[in-house]
NUVEXLUM-795012 format. One record per residue (C-alpha): x, y, z; residue number from 1. Coordinates in steps of 0.1 Angstrom, whole numbers, plus 2048, in hexadecimal, padded with zeros to 3 digits. Layout:
<sites>
SITE   east   north    up   num
SITE      X       Y     Z   NUM
...
</sites>
This chain:
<sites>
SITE   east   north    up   num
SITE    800     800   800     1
SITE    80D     822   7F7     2
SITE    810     83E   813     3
SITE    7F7     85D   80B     4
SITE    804     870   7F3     5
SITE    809     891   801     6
SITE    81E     886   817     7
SITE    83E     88A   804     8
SITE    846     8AC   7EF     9
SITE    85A     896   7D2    10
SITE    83A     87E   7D0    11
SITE    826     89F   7D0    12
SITE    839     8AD   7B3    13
SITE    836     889   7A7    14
SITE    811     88A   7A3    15
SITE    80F     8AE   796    16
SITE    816     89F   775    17
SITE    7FD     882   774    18
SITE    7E5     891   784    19
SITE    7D2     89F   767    20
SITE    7CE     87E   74F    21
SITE    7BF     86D   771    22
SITE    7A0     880   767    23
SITE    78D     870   74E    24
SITE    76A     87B   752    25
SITE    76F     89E   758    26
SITE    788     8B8   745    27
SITE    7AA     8BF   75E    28
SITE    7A5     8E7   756    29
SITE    788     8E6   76E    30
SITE    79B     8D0   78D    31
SITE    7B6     8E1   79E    32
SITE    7D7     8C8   7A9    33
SITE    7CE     8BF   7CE    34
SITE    7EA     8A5   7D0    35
SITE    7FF     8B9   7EB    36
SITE    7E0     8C3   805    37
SITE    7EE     8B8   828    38
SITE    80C     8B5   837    39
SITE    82B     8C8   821    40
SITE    841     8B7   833    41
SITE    840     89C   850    42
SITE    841     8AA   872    43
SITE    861     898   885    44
SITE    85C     88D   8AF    45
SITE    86E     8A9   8C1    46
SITE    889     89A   8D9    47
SITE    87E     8AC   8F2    48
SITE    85F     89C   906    49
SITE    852     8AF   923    50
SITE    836     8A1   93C    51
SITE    81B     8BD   949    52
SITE    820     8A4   96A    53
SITE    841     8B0   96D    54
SITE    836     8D2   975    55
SITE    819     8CB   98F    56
SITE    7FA     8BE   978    57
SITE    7E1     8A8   989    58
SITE    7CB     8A2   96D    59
SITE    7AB     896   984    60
SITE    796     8B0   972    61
SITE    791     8C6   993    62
SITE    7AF     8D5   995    63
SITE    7BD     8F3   983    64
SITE    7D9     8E4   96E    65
SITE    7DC     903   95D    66
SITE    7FE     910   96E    67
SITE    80B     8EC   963    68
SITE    803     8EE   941    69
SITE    812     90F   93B    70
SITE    832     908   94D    71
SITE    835     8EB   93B    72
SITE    835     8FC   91B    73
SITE    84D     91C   926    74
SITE    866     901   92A    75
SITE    86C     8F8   909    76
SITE    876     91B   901    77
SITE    870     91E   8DF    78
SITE    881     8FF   8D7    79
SITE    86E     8DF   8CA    80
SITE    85B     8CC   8E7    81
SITE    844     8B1   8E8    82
SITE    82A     8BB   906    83
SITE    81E     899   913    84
SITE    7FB     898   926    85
SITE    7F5     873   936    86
SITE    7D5     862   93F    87
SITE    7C2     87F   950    88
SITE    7AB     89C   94D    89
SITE    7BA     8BA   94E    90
SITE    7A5     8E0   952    91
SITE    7B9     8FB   945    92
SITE    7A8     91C   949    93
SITE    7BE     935   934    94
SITE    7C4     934   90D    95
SITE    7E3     91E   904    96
SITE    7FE     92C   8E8    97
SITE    815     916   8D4    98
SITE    833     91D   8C1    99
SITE    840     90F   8A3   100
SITE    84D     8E8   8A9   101
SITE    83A     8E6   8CA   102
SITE    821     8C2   8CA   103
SITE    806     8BB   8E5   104
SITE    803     894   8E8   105
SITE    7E7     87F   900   106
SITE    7E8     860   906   107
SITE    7C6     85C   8EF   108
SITE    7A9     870   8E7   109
SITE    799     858   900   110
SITE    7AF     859   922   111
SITE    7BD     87E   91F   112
SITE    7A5     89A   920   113
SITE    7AC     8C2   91D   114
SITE    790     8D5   92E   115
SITE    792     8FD   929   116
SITE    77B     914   93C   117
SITE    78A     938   92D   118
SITE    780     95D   93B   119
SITE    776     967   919   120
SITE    760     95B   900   121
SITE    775     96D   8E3   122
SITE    793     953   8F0   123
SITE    79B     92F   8DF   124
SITE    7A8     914   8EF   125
SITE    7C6     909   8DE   126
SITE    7D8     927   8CA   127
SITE    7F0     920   8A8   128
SITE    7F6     941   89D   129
SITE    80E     95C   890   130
SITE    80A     97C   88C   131
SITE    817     990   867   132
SITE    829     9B2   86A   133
SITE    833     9B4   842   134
SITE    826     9C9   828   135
SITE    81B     9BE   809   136
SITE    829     9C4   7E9   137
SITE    816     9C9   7C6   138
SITE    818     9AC   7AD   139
SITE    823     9B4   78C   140
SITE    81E     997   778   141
SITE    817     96F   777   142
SITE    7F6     96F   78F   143
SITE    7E2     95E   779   144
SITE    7D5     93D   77A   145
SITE    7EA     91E   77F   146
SITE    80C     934   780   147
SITE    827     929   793   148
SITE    83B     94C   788   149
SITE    830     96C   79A   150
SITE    844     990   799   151
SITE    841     9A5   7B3   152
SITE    846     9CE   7B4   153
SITE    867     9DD   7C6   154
SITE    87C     9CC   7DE   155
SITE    877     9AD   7F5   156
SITE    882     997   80E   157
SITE    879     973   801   158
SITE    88C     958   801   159
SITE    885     931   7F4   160
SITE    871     91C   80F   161
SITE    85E     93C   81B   162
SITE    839     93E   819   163
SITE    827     95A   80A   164
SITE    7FE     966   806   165
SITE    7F4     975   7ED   166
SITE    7CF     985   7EA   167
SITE    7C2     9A0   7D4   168
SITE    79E     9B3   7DB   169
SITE    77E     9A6   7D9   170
SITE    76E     9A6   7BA   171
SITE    748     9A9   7A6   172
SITE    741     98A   7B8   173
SITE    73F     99B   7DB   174
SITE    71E     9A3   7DD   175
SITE    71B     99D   801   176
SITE    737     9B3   810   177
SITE    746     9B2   831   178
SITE    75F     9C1   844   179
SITE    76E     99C   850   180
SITE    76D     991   82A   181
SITE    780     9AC   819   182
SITE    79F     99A   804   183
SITE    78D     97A   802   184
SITE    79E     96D   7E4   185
SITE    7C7     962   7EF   186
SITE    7DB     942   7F3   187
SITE    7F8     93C   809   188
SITE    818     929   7F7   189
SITE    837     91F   7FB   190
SITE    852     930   7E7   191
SITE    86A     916   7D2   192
SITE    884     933   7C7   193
SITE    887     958   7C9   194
SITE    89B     968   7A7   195
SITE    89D     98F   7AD   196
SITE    879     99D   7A8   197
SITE    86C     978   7A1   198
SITE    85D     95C   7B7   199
SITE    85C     939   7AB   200
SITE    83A     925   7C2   201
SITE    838     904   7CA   202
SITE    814     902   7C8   203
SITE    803     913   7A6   204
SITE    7EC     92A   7AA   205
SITE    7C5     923   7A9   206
SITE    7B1     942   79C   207
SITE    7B8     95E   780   208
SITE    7C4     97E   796   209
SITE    7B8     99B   786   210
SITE    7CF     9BF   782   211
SITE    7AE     9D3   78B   212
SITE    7AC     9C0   7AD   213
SITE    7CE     9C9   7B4   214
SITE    7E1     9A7   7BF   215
SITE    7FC     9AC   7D7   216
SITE    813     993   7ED   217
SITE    826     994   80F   218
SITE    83D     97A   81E   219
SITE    82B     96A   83B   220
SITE    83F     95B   85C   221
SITE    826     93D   867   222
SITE    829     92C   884   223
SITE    82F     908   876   224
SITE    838     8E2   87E   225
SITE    81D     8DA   899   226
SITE    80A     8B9   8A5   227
SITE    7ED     8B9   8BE   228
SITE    7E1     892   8BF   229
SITE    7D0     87B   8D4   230
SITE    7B8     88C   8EE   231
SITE    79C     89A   8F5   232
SITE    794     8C0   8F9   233
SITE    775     8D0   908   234
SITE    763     8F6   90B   235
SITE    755     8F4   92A   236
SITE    74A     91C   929   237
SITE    72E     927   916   238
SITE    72A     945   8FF   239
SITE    718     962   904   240
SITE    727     977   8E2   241
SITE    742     96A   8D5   242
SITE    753     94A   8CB   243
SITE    775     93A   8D5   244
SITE    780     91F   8BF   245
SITE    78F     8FB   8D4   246
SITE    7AD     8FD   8B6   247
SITE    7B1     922   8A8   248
SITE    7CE     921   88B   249
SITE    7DA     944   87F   250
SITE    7F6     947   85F   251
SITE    7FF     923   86C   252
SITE    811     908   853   253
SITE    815     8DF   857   254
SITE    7FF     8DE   876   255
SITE    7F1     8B9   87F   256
SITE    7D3     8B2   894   257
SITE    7CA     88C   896   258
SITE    7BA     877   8AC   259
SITE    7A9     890   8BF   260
SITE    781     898   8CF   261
SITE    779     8B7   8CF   262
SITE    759     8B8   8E2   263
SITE    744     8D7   8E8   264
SITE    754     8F7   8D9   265
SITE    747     91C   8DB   266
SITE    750     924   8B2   267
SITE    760     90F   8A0   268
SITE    773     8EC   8AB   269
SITE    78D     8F2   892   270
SITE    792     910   883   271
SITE    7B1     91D   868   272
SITE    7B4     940   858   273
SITE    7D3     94B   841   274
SITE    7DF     927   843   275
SITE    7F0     90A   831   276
SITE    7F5     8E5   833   277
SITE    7DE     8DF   852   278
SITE    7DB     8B9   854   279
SITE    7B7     8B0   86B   280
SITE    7B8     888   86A   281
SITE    7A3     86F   880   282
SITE    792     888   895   283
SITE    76E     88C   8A9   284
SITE    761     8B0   8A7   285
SITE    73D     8AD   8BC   286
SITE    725     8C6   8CA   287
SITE    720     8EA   8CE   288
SITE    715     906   8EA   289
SITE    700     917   8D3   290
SITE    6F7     90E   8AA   291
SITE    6F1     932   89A   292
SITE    711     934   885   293
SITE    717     957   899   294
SITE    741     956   897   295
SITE    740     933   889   296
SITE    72A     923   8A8   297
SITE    722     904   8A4   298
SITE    73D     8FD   887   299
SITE    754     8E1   886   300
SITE    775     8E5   86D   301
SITE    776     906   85C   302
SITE    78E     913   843   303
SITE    78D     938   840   304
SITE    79F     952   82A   305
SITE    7B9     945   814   306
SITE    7BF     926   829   307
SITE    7D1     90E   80C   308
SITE    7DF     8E8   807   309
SITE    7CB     8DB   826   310
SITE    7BB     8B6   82C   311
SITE    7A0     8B0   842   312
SITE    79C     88A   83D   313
SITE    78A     86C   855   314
SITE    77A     880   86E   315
SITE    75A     87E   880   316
SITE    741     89B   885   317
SITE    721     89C   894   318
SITE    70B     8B4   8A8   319
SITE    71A     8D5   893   320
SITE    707     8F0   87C   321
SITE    723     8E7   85F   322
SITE    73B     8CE   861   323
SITE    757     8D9   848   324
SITE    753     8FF   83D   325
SITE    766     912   822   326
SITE    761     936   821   327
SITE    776     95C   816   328
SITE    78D     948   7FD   329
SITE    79A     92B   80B   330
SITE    7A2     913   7F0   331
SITE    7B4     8F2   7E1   332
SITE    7AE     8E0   805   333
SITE    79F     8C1   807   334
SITE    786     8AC   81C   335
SITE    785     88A   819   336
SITE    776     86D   825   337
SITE    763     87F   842   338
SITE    744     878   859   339
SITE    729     890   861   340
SITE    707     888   870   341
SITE    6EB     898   883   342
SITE    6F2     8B9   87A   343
SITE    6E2     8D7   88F   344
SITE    6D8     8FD   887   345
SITE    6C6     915   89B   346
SITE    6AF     91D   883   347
SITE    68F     90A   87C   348
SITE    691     8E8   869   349
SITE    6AD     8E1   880   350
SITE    6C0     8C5   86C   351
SITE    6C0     8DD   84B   352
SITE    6E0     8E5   84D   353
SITE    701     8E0   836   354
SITE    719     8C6   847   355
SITE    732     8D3   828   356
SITE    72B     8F5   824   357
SITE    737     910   80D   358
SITE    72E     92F   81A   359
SITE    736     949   802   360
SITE    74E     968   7FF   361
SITE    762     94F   7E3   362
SITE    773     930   7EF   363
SITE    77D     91F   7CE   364
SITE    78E     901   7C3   365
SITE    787     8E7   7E0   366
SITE    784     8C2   7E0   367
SITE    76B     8B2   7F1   368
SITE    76E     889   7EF   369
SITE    761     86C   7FB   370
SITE    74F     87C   816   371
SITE    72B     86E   826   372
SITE    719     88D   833   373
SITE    6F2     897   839   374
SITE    6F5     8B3   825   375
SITE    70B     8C3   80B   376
SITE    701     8EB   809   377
SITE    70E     904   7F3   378
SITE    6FD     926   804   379
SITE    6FF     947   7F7   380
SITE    6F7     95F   815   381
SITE    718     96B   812   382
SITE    718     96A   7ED   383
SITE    72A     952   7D4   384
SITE    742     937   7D7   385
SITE    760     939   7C2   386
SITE    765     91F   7A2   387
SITE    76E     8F9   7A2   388
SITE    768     8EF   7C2   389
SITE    762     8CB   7BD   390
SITE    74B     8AF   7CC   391
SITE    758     889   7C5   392
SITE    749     86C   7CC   393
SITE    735     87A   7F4   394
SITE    718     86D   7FD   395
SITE    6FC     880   80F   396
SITE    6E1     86E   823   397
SITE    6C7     88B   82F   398
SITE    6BB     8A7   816   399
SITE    6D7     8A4   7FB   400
SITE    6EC     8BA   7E9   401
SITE    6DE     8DF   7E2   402
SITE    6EA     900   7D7   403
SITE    6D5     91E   7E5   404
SITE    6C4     93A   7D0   405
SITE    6E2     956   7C5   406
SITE    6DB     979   7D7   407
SITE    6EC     98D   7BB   408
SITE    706     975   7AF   409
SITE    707     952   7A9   410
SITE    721     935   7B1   411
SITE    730     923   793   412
SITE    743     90B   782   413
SITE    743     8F4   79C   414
SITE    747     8D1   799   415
SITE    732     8B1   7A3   416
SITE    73E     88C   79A   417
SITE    735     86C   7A6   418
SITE    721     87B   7C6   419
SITE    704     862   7D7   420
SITE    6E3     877   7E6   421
SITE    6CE     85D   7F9   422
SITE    6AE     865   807   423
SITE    686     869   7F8   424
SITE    670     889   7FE   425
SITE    674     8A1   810   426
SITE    699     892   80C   427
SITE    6B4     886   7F7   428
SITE    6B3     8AA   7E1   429
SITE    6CE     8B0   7C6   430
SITE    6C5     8D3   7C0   431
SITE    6DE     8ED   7AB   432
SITE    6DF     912   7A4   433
SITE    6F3     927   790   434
SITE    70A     91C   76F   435
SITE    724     906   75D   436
SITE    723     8EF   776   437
SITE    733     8CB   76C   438
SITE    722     8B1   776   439
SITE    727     886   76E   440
SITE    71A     86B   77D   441
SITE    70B     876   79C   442
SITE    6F2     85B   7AB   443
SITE    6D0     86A   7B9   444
SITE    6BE     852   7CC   445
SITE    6C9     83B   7AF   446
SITE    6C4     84F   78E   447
SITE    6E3     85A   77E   448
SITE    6EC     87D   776   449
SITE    6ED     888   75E   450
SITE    6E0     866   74C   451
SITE    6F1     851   73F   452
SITE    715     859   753   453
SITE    71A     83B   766   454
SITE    737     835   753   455
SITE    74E     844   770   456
SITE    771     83E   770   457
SITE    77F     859   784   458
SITE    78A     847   7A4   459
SITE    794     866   7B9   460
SITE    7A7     887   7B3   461
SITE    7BE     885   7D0   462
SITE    7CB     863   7DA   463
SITE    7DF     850   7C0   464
SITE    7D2     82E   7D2   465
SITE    7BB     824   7F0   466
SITE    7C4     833   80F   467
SITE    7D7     824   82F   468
SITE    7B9     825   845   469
SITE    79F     817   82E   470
SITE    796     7EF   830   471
SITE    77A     7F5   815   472
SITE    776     7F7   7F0   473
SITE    785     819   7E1   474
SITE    776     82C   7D2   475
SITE    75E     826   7EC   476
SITE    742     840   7E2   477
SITE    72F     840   7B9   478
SITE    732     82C   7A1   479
SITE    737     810   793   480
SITE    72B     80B   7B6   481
SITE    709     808   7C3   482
SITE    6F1     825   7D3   483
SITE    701     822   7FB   484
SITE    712     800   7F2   485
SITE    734     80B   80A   486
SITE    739     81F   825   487
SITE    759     830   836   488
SITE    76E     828   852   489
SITE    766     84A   863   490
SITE    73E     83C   862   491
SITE    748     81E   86A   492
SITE    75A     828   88F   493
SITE    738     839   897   494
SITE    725     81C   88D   495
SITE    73D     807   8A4   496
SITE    736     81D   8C4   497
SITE    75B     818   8CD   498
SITE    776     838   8CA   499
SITE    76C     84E   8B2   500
SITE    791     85B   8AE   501
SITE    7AA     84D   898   502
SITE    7D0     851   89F   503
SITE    7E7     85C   880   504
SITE    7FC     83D   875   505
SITE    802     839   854   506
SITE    813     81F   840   507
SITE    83C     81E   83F   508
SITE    84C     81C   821   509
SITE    871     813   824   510
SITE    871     81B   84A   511
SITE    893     810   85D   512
SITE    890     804   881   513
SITE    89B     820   89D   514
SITE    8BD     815   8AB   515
SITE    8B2     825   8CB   516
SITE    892     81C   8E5   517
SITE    878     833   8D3   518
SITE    863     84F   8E7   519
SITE    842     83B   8D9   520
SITE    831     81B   8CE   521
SITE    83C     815   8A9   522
SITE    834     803   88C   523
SITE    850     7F9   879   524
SITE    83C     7E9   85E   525
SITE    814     7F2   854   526
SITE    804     7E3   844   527
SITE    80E     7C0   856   528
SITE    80A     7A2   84F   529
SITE    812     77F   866   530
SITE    823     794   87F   531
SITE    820     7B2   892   532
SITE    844     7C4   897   533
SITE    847     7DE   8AF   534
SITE    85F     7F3   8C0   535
SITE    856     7FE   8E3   536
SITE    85F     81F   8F8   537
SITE    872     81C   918   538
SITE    881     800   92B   539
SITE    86A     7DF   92D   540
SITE    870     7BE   92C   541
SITE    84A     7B2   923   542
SITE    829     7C5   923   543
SITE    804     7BD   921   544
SITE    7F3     7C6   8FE   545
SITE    7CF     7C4   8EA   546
SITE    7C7     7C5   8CA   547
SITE    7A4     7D2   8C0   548
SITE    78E     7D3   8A6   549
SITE    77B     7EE   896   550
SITE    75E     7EA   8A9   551
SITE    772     7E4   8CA   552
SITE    772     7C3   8D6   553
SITE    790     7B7   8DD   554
SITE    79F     79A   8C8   555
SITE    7BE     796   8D3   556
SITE    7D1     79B   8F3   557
SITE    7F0     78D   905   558
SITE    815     794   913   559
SITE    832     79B   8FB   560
SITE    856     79D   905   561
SITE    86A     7B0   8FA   562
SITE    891     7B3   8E8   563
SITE    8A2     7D2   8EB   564
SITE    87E     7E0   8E7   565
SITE    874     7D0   8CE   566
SITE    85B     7B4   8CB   567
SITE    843     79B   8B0   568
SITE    81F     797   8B4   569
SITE    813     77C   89C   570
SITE    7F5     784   88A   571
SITE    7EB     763   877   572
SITE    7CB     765   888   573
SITE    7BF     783   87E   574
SITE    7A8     788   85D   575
SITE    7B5     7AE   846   576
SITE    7A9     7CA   855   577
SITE    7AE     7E7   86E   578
SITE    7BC     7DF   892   579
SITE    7C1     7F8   8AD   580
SITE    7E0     7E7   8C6   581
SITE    7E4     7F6   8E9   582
SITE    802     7F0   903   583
SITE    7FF     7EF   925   584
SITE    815     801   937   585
SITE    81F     81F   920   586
SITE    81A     844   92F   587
SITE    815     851   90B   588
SITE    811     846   8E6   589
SITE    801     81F   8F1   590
SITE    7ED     81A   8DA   591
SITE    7E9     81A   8B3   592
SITE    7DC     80F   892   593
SITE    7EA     7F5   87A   594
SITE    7DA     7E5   85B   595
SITE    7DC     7BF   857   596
SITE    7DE     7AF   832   597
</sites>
């Protein structure tokens, strides 16, 4: 099995090329080249591991372990330091800051829990940010679409490997004008090589930029190289205005959160502006204070203002007014293989709401695949989308996929292939608005449209091959399969009632054993197959383990010993599929997930 292909920036570049002929049912001019959302780069273990134990936290959920926390993370400095929270509920009752190559690690989404009662309701729980003091500068030439080239007016400080935003103002499409919304239309790239006056991108860019909207740039300095991962966190406060986000990212770059619950948030659960290559994998974002949208209440993920390249992939949402929102010019991120049920509005018909939502003010050029939703909504109370976002092969169960009425301008050239809308009256609506829409092969309720498309051959527009985590046909959504045939592992943990949280752990390709005790459980093969190798943190001789199932039973359990930390578990017994293993005996990183062929 292949590891995802974002992962690596040469296997990005790779794909660049083929990425176009992979399209057979739809012309590439109207997809934009999603192949490096996630990760730019993968985010190394500091060697630096400090306990919030160390510094006085009791983690019984009473006391204040706020003191703890913070001291815990002022001794790091600013160098890179893991911030390790064991088994425990912790309350924390002032905003926490991170700098760049700082991680937060529990000891699973299940066992360590982050409770945050804050003074203010304008304050978020866990803060990424950086804040921009440069100028920018007038481009001169090479903003149009799909350029890699730009030239930039006077003098400036860029060098290869920085990042830059660009933006210009809005344009005819802004019909519904606000103060928060001005500049909608940017991206935020990496820069491959500065000549003089010219910059070379790593990424192209994905919209025409127009001289009468005046496009400028400015070197950004993002706070980068961050991992929050298995554990819980909790809003225990309530609004009365405003609404602090549980993970508020600001101008932030290769940020992971995986394997976390995020349970009861004032605004949104997750929320990145001015951002790129924010990686959300195997997470639970549940439940709201208050579902009236007011400062993104009741939202789970959002992706505001030229937030670029990021994945949102196998999560579970449920209890939120909109799942996964794009809005003010985010654009070529991707959400894949996502849950959402039981959404929740304030407003009567409670459940009408869009689980993926794009809410206007011009987000363009986002993929949507493989997703199972209630509802897909394209609104336009803040105006128009931008063109080519894209929905591949999701399925929606409640009222369908519908585009509102325009208020003055209308969203276009979007694209729908493959999608599934189940459901009879008064659901299971596939209902468009506006123009040069592509559409092929899109099952409602089991009539093809248009007719006669069945013929579907594109498998996906992002992976080259079926990912790591999924034990199921692929493509598992459309044709040539039948109308709800397959499901998605992210449906299938909520069906199971077990964890709803999936820890990060891809397959390794090529990987060469540590010569040294590790600081976690590894893998050093996955997929497996007759036995399980692993190499063990600390100094043990033999430990207790399970191995569960996806629905949570246990299936196998025993005592290993162990050989300069290392050990075999034979597998013979177990049928292919996903297996969670968990250690006894391990302060932190116990437990994981391997694949069995």
């Amino acid at each position: 099995m292949k590891t995802r292909k974002n992962l690596f920036v040469l296997a990005g570049i790779f794909v660049l090329f083929l990425h176009a002929p992979f399209a057979q049912n739809i012309s590439p001019d109207r997809l934009a080249d999603w192949s490096r959302a996630g990760l730019s780069e993968e985010i190394e273990d500091p060697q630096l591991f400090i306990s919030v134990t160390e510094f006085g936290a009791v983690g019984n959920g009473i006391s204040d372990d706020t003191e703890a926390v913070l001291a815990a993370i002022q001794s790091a400095g600013e160098e890179a330091a893991t911030i390790l929270f064991p088994v425990g509920t912790y309350l924390i009752t002032q905003p926490v800051y991170f700098h760049s190559e700082l991680c937060f690690k529990g000891d699973g989404s299940g066992n360590t829990h982050l409770k945050f009662s804050l003074a203010s309701d304008n304050e978020s729980c866990l803060n990424i940010t950086s804040s921009q003091n440069n100028e920018f500068m007038a481009l001169s030439d090479g903003y149009q679409q799909n350029s890699t080239t730009l030239w930039v007016e006077g003098e400036m400080a860029i060098q290869s490997g920085d990042f830059v935003e660009i933006q210009q103002e809005n344009g005819e499409w802004d019909c519904e004008p606000a103060d928060w919304a001005q500049n909608s239309v940017g991206q935020v790239i990496e820069v491959v090589s500065v000549n003089g006056n010219q910059l070379v991108l790593k990424d192209p860019l994905r919209i025409d930029y127009s001289e009468t909207l005046y496009p400028v740039i400015r070197k950004i300095i993002p706070i980068r190289n961050i991992i929050i991962e298995n554990l819980s966190i909790e809003r225990l406060d309530e609004p009365t205005d405003g609404g602090g986000k549980n993970i508020y990212m600001a101008y932030a770059v290769n940020i992971q959160v995986s394997g976390v619950e995020s349970r009861k948030s004032q605004g949104s659960h997750l929320y990145a502006t001015h951002c790129a290559h924010i990686f959300v994998f195997g997470n639970y974002f549940h439940d709201a204070f208050l579902f009236d949208g007011t400062d993104t209440r009741g939202y789970g993920v959002t992706l505001n203002m030229h937030s670029s390249n990021c994945l949102i992939e196998n999560n579970i949402f449920r209890n939120l007014r909109h799942a996964m929102m794009i809005k003010t010019g985010a654009n070529g991120n991707v959400f894949s293989f996502n849950y959402s049920r039981e959404p929740r509005r304030s407003e009567p018909i409670a459940n009408y709401s869009g689980d993926i939502s794009i809410h206007g003010h011009y987000p363009y050029a986002n993929l949507f695949e493989e997703n199972i939703v209630q509802n897909l909504f394209i609104d336009h109370y803040w105006g128009p989308g931008g063109p080519y976002n894209t929905f591949m092969r999701n399925r929606t169960e409640l009222y369908g996929i519908m585009m509102t009425t325009p208020n003055g301008q209308e969203t276009r050239t979007q694209n729908f292939i493959g999608n599934e809308i189940e459901g009879n009256f008064p659901y299971g609506f596939y209902t468009l608005t506006g123009t040069d829409h592509f559409e092929f092969g899109n099952n409602d309720g089991g009539t093809c449209i248009p007719a006669n498309t069945q013929n579907l051959t594109d498998e996906s527009y992002f992976y080259e091959d079926s990912p790591w985590f999924l034990n199921t046909e692929f493509p598992t959504i459309g044709y040539p399969n039948n109308l709800s045939q397959n499901t998605i592992p992210a449906k299938e943990r909520w069906i199971s009632g077990g964890l709803m949280t999936m820890e990060y752990h891809p397959s390794s390709v090529g990987f060469e054993p540590l010569q040294t005790a590790p600081n976690k459980l590894i893998l050093l093969q996955n997929p497996v197959t007759d036995n399980l190798q692993l190499l063990i943190p600390g100094n043990h001789r033999s430990l207790n383990y399970s191995i569960y199932n996806v629905q949570g039973q246990v299936i196998i359990a025993g005592n290993m010993l162990l050989d300069e930390n290392k050990t075999d578990i034979p597998l013979n017994s177990l049928s292919s599929g996903i297996y969670l293993i968990s250690v006894a005996g391990l302060s932190t990183g116990g437990s994981l997930v391997f694949v069995k062929r």
